[in-house]
C-alpha positions as semicolon CSV with decimal commas, in nm:
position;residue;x (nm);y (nm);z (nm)
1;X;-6,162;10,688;-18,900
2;X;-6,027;10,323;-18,779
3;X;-6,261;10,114;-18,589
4;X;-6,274;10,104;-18,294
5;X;-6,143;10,426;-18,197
6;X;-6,397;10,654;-18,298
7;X;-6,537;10,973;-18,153
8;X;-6,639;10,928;-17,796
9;X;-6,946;11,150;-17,642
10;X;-7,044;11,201;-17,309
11;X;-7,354;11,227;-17,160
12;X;-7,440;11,323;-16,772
13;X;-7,742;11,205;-16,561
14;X;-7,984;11,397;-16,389
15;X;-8,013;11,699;-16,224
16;X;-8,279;11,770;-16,010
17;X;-8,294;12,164;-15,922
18;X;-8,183;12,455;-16,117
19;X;-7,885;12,513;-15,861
20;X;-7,784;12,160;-15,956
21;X;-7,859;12,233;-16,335
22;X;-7,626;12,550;-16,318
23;X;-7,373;12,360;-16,134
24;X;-7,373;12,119;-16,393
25;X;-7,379;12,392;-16,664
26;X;-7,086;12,568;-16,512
27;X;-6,864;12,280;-16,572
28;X;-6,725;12,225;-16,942
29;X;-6,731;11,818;-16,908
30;X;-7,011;11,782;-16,700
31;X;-6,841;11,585;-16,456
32;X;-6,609;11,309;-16,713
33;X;-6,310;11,523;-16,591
34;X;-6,350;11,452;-16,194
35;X;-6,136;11,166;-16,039
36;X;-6,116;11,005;-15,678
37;X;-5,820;10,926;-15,433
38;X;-5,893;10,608;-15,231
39;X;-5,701;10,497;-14,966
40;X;-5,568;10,191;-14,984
41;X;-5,265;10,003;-14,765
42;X;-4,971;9,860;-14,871
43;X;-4,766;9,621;-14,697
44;X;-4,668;9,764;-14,378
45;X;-5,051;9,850;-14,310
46;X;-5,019;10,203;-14,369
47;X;-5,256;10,397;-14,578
48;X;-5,174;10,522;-14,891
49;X;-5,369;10,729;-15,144
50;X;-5,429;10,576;-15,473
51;X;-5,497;10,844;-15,744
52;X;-5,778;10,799;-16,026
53;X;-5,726;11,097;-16,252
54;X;-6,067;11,025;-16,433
55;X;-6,180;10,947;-16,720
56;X;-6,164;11,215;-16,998
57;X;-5,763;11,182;-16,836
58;X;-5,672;10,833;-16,834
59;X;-5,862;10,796;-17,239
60;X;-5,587;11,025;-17,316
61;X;-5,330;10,908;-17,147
62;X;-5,393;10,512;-17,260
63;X;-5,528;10,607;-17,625
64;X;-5,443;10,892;-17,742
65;X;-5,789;11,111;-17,747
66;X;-5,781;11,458;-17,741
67;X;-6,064;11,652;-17,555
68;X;-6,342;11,871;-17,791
69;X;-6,231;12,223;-17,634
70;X;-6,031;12,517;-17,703
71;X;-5,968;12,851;-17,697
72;X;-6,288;12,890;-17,494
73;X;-6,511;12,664;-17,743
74;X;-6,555;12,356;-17,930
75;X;-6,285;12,278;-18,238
76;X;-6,585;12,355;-18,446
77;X;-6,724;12,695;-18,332
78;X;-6,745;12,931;-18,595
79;X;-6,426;13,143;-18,417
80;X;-6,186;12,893;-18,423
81;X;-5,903;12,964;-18,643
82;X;-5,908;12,698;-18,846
83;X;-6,257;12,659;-18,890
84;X;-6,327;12,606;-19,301
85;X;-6,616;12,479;-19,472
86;X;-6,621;12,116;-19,529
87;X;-6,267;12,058;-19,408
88;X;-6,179;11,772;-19,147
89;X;-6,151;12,005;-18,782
90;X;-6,154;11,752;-18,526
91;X;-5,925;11,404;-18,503
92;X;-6,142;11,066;-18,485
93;X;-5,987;11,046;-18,162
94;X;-6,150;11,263;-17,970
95;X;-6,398;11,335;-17,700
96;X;-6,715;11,537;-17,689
97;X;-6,917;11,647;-17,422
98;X;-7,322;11,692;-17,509
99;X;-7,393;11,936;-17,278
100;X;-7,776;11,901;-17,283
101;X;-7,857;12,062;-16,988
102;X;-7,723;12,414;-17,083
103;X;-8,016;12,543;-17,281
104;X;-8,255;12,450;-16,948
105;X;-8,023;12,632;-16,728
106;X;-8,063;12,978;-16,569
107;X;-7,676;13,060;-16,571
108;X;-7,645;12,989;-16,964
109;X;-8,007;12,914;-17,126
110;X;-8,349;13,022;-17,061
111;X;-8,440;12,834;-16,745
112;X;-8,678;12,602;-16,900
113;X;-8,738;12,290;-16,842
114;X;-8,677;12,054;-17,129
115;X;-8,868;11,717;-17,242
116;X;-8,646;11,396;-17,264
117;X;-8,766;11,359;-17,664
118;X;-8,656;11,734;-17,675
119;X;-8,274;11,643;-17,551
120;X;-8,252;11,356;-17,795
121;X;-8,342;11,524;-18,056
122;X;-8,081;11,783;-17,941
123;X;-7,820;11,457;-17,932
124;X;-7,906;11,404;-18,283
125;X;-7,797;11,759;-18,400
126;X;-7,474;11,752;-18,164
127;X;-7,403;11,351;-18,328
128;X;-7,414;11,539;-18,648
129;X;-7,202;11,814;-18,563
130;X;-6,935;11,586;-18,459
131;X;-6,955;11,372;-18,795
132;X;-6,915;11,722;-19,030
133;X;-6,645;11,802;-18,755
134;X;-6,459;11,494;-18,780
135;X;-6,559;11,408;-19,113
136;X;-6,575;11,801;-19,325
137;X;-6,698;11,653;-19,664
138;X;-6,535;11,328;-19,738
139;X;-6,798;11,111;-19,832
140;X;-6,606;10,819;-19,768
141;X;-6,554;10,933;-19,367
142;X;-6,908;11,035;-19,331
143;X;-6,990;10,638;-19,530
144;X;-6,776;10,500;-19,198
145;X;-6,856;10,787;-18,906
146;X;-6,970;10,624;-18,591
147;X;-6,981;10,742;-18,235
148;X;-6,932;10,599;-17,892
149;X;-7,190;10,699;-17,654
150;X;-7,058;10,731;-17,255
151;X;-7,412;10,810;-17,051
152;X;-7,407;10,828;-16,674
153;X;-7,753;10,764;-16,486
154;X;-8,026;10,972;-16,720
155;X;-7,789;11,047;-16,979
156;X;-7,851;10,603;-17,068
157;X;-8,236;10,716;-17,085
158;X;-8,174;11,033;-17,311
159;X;-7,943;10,804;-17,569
160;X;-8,226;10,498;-17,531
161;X;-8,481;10,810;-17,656
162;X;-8,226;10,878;-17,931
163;X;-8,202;10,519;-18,023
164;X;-8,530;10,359;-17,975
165;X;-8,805;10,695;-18,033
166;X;-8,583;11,000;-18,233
167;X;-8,398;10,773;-18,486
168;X;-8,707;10,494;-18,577
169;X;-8,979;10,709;-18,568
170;X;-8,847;11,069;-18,620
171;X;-8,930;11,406;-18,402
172;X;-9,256;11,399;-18,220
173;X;-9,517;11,617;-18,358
174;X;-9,445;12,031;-18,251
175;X;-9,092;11,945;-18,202
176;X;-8,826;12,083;-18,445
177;X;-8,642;11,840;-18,641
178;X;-8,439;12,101;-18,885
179;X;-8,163;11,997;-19,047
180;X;-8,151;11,656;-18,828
181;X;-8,174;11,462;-19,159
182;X;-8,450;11,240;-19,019
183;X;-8,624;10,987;-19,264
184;X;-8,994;11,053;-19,312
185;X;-9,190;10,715;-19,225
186;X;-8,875;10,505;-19,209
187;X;-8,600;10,447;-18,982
188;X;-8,282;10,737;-19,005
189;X;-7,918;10,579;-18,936
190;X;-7,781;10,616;-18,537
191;X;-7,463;10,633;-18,625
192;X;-7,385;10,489;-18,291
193;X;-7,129;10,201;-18,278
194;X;-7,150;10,085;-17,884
195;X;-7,329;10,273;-17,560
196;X;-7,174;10,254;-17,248
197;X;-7,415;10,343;-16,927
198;X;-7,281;10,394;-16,564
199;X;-7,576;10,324;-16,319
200;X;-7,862;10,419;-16,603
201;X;-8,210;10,335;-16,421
202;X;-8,277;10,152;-16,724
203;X;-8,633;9,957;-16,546
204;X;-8,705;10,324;-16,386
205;X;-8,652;10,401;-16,022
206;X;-8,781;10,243;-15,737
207;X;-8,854;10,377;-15,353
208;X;-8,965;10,147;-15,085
209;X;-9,021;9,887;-15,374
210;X;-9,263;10,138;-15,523
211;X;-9,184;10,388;-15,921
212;X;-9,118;10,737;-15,877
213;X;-9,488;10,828;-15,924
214;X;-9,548;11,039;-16,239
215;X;-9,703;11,415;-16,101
216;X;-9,787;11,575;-16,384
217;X;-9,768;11,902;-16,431
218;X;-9,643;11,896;-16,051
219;X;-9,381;11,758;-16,113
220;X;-9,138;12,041;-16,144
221;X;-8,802;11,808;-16,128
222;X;-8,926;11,577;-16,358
223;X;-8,894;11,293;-16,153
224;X;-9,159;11,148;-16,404
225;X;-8,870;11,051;-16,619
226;X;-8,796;10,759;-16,404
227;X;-9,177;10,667;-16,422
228;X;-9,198;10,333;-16,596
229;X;-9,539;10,459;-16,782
230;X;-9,375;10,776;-16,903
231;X;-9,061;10,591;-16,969
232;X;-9,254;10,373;-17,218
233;X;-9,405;10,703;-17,347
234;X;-9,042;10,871;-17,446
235;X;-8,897;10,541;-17,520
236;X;-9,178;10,443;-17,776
237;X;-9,191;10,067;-17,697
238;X;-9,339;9,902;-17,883
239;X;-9,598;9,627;-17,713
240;X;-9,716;9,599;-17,349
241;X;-9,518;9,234;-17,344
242;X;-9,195;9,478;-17,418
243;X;-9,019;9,494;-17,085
244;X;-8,912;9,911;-17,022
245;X;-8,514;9,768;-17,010
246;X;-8,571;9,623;-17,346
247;X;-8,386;9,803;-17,628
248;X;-8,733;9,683;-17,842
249;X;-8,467;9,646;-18,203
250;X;-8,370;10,001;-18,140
251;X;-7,997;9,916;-18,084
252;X;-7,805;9,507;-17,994
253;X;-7,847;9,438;-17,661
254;X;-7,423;9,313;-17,712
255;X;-7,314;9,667;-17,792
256;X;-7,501;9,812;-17,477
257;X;-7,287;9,771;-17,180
258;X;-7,417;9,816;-16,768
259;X;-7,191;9,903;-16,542
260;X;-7,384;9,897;-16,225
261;X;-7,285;10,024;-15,869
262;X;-7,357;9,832;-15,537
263;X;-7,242;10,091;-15,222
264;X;-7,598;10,251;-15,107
265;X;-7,428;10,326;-14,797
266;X;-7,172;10,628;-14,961
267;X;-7,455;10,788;-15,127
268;X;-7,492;11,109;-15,015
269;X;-7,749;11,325;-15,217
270;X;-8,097;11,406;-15,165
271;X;-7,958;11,479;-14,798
272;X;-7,860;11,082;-14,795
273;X;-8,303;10,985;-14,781
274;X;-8,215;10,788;-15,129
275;X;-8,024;10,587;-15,004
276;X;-8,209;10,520;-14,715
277;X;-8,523;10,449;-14,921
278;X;-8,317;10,248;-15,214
279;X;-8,109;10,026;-14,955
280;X;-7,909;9,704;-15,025
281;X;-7,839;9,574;-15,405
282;X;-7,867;9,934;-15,487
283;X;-7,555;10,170;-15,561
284;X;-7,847;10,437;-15,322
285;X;-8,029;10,576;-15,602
286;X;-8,088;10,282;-15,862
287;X;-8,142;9,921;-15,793
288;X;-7,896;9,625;-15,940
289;X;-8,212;9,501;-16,097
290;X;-8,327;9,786;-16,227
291;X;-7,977;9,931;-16,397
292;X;-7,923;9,717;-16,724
293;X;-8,087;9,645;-17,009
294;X;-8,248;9,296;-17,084
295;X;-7,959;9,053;-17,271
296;X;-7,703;9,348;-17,219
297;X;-7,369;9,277;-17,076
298;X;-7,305;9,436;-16,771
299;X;-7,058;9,392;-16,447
300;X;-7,139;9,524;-16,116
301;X;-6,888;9,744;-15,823
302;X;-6,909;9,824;-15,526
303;X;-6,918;10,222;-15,607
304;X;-7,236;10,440;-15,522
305;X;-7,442;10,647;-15,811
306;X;-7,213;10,982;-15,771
307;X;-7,003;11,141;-15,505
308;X;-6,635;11,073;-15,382
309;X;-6,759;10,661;-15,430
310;X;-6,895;10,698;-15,751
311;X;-6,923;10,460;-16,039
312;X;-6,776;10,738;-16,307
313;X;-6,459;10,893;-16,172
314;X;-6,336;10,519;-16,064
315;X;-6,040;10,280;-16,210
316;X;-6,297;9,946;-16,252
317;X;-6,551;10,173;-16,438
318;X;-6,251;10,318;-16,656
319;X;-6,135;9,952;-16,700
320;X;-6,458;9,812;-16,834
321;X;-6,527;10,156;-17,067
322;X;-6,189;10,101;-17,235
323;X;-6,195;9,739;-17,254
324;X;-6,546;9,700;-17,366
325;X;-6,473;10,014;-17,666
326;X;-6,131;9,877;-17,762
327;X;-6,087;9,534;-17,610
328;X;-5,989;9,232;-17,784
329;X;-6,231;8,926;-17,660
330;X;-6,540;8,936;-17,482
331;X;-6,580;8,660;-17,209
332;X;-6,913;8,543;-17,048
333;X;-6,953;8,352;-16,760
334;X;-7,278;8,149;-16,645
335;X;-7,305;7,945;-16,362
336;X;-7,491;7,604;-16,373
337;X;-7,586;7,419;-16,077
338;X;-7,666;7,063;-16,131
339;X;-7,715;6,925;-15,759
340;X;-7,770;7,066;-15,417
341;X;-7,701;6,847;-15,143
342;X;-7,936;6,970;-14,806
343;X;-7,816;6,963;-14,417
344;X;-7,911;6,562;-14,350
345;X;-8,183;6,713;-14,069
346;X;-8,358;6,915;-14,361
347;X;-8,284;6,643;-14,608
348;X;-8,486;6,427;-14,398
349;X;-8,785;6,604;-14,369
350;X;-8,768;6,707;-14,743
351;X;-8,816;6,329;-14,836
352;X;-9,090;6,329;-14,595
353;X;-9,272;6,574;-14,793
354;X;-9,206;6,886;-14,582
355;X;-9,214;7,271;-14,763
356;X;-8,864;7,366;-14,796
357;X;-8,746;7,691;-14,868
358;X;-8,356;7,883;-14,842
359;X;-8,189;8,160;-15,065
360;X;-7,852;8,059;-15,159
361;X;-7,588;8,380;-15,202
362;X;-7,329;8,344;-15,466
363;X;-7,044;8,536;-15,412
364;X;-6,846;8,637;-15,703
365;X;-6,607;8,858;-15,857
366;X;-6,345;8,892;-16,169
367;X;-6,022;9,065;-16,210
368;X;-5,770;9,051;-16,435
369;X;-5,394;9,028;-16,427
370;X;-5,179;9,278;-16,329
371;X;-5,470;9,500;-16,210
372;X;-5,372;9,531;-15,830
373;X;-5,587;9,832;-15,772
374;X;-5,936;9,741;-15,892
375;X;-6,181;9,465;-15,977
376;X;-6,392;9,418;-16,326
377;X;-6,703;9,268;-16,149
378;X;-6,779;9,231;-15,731
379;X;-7,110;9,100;-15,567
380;X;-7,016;9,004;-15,218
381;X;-7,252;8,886;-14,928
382;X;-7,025;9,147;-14,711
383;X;-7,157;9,385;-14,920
384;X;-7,550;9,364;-14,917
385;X;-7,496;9,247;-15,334
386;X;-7,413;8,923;-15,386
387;X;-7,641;8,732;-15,611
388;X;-7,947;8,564;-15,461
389;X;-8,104;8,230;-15,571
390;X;-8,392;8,051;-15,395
391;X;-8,380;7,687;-15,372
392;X;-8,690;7,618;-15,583
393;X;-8,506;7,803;-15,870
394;X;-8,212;7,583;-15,857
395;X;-8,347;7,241;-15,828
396;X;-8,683;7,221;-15,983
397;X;-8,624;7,534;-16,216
398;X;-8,286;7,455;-16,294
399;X;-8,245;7,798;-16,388
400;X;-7,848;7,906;-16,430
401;X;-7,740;8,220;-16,301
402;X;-7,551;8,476;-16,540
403;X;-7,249;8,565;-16,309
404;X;-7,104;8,894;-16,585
405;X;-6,982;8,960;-16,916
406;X;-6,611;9,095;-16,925
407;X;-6,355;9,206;-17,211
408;X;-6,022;9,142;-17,214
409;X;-5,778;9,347;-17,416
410;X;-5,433;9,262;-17,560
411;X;-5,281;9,614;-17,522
412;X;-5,351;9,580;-17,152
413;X;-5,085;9,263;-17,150
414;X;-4,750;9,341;-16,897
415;X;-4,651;9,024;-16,864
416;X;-4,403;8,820;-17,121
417;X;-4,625;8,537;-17,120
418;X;-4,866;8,625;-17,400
419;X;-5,188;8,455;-17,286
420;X;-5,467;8,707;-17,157
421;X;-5,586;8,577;-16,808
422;X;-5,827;8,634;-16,554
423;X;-5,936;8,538;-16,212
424;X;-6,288;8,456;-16,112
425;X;-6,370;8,406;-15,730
426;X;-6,694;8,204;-15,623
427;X;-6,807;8,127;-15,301
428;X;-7,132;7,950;-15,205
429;X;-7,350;8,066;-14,853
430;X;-7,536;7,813;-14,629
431;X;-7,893;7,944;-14,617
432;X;-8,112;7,982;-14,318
433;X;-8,379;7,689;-14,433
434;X;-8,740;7,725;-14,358
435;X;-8,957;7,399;-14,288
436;X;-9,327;7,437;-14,335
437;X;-9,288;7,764;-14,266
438;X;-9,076;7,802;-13,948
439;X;-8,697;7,835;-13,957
440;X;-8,491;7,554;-13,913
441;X;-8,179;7,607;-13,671
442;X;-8,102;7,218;-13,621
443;X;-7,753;7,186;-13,727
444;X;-7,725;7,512;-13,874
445;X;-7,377;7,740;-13,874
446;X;-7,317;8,034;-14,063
447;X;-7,099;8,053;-14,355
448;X;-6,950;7,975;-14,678
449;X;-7,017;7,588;-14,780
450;X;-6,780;7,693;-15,113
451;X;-6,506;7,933;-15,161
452;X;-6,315;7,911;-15,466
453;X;-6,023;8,113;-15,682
454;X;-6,011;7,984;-16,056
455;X;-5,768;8,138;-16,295
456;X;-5,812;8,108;-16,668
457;X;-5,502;8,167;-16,934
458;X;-5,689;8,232;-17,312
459;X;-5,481;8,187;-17,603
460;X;-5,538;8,114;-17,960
461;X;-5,497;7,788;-17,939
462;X;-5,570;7,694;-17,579
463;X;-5,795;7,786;-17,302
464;X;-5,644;7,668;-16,931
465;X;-5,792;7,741;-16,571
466;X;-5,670;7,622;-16,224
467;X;-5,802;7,645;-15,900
468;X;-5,622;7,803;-15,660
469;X;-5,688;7,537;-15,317
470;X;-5,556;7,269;-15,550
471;X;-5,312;7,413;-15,819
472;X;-5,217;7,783;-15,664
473;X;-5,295;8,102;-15,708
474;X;-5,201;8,258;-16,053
475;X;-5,132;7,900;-16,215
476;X;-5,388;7,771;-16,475
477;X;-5,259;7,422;-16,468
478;X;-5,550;7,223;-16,645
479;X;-5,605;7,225;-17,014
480;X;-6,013;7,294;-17,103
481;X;-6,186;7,117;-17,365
482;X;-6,327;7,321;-17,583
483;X;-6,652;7,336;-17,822
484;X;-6,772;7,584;-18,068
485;X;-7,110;7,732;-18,063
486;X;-7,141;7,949;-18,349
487;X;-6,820;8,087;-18,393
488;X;-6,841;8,117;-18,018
489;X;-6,540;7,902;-17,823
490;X;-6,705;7,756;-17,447
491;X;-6,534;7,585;-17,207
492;X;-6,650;7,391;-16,835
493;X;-6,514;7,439;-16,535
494;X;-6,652;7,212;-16,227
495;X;-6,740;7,331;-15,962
496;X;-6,875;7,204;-15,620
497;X;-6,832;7,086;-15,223
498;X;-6,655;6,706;-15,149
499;X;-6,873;6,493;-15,272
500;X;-7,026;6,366;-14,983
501;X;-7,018;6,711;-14,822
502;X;-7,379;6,775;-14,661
503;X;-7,466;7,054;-14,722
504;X;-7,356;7,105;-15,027
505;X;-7,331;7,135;-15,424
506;X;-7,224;7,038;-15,745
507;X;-7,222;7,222;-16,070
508;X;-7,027;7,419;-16,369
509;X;-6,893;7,707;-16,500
510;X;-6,961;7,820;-16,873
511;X;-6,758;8,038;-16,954
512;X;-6,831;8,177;-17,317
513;X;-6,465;8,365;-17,562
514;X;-6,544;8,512;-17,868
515;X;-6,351;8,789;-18,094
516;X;-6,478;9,153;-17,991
517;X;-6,459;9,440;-18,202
């Protein structure tokens, strides 16, 4: 078992009904094996499909992994041929589906509903069973098993349970922790290398700006799950100053990746009233605030929770699951604003002493090279996502806004040149200013006061960017300084209006490389 390519498992989100639960149960991955087609246009205008085969597909395809059936089972069950004792069944390379929901179904279990401290204990004992299955009795292997967990909306909470409550503090008391191999009074080993979430309500869900109340024993979908109280509850957090999205030392925040969707608007479940209650910044069941974990990296598209749109069965979510379980370098980028330059009529009546308030948007995104069909990160004004920053947090806070965290990976490379590049795109909107209270129209015209490509080329011994308006598209043209910050290599890149451009603004990129493994 090689790092990083260890045994991958995947676990769903939420269903709601027992219809949707036997759905779910009725399909052997649970959903990793469903792709998309999106239309896109080529360059005569005319539509053209563009094929995602999913997931479970495209990790085989690109890596090599094999899935966890056959013959009508798993490689382990007891029927399989070549099922021994303590011998090795299943390849490191492979993936597993935890298929939690089955025992609460109707079509394959008892029709009971199950506790989220029930399922991860039940993710402990199926973690296990893929460590004797990929391991038999090699103490060395089992010394070096790991896992990758791949959770889609609930399926984040039910690994966070795992993480945080099952494997610190053991089974809860009446639940049955045979043959887990749970510590008594001390913590019991994960065995979890990194967790990847798509659209996990990891701050609980929100309608109308209000939590999913908690019913009680009325509560016969257990939307109480998404109930920040309960949450805490299942979770075990630690301290009331703990935030809910805090991983409270169950697991590094750097090994948990987000990947967060922004398109309410294709949402169709819950005959479409999520999304109508969720809205913008939402992908129309979980909020962009609410859908990563505190210091965790995460990257945002505009896909919706599920459906046709959804974040799982498309190419950017496949993109940042491989690159973040077997990329190369991990890159960070922060932006820094160090002036903003007012309209002069608003100017003016800020020196006079006048209230001033305005929400800047920042537009961004990221993509790499050679990846025509998708994006790595998107929050677009367009889009009802693009990052929002009030004026008081930029000038008298100074507060710099975290733009995403990518990976790059070398087998991804196409080109000769051996550098691994990226593009970031930026773009700066004029806000509607209020003054003492009323809104200012003097002078005012929508739009973007900054729109900007940058390209950055990363090598081992250099790190270049270039700016499309002045050097071209694609052409990295200036050489960065660099710094080290513990072990970590940072670069600036300015950015900013003319000078003397009113309105306007002046600031910096940091943009953070480091090794990832």
């Amino acid at each position: 078992m090689q790092a990083p390519f260890y045994p991958i498992i995947y676990v769903r989100g939420f269903a709601a009904t027992m219809s949707e639960i036997d759905q779910t149960t009725a399909d052997p991955y649970m959903g990793f094996n469903i792709g998309s087609s999106v239309l896109r246009q080529n360059h005569q205008g005319d539509a053209i499909p563009f094929y995602f085969e999913s997931p479970l597909i495209r990790l085989m395809k690109d890596h090599g992994y094999v899935d966890a059936f056959k013959d009508g089972g798993y490689l382990d069950d007891p029927l399989q041929d070549n099922n021994k004792t303590g011998s090795i069944i299943a390849p490191a390379k492979s993936v597993w589906v935890f298929r939690y929901y089955e025992r609460a179904s109707e079509l394959l279990g008892n029709g009971q509903r199950v506790s989220m401290e029930e399922f991860a204990l039940d993710l402990r004992r199926f973690i296990l069973r893929v460590r004797d299955a990929t391991c038999g009795d090699n103490p060395d292997l089992k010394a070096n098993f790991k896992v990758h967990l791949v959770a889609h909306s609930m399926g984040g909470l039910v690994s966070r349970c795992y993480l945080q409550n099952i494997c610190r503090h053991g089974a809860p008391q009446g639940l049955d922790d045979t043959g887990l191999e749970l510590a008594d009074g001390k913590p019991s080993p994960h065995y979890v290398d990194k967790l990847f979430t798509y659209g996990t309500p990891h701050k609980g869900i929100d309608f109308l700006g209000i939590n999913v109340p908690d019913l009680g024993p009325l509560d016969r979908f257990q939307v109480s799950n998404f109930h920040r109280d309960r949450m805490r509850e299942y979770l075990k957090i630690s301290d009331e100053s703990v935030g809910v999205n805090e991983l409270d030392g169950g697991f590094d925040p750097d090994r948990c990746f987000c990947f967060i969707g922004s398109n309410y608007k294709d949402y169709e479940a819950f005959f479409s009233l999520s999304k109508r209650a969720t809205g913008p910044a939402s992908d129309g069941l979980v909020m962009i605030a609410n859908a990563y974990t505190k210091d965790s990296p995460r990257a945002v598209s505009h896909r919706s929770h599920s459906g046709h749109f959804g974040l799982v069965n498309s190419e950017s979510g496949y993109q940042n699951l491989r690159r973040f379980l077997f990329g190369s370098l991990r890159i960070k980028a922060v932006l820094y604003v160090d002036r903003v330059d007012l309209p002069p009529g608003v100017q003016d009546k800020f020196d006079k002493g006048a209230a001033v308030r305005g929400s800047y948007h920042f537009d961004t995104s990221m993509s790499v090279r050679a990846g025509p069909n998708y994006v790595m990160n998107e929050r677009r004004y367009s889009q009802e996502s693009a990052i929002l920053r009030s004026f008081d947090s930029l000038i008298t806070n100074k507060k710099p806004t975290y733009l995403f965290t990518g990976h790059l990976t070398k087998s991804a490379r196409m080109a000769s040149d051996r550098a691994l590049m990226f593009q970031i795109t930026l773009g700066v909107r004029v806000p509607l200013f209020e003054i003492n209270k009323s809104f200012w129209f003097d002078e005012h015209f929508e739009g973007f006061m900054y729109e900007e490509q940058i390209t950055l080329a990363i090598r081992s011994e250099s790190i270049r960017y270039g700016f499309s308006q002045k050097h071209g598209i694609g052409n990295p043209a200036h050489l960065a300084d660099e710094h080290k910050d513990n072990g970590k290599r940072k670069i600036k890149v300015p950015v900013g209006t003319a000078v003397k451009a009113r309105p306007g603004f002046q600031g910096h990129l940091e943009i953070t490389v480091d090794d990832w493994i």
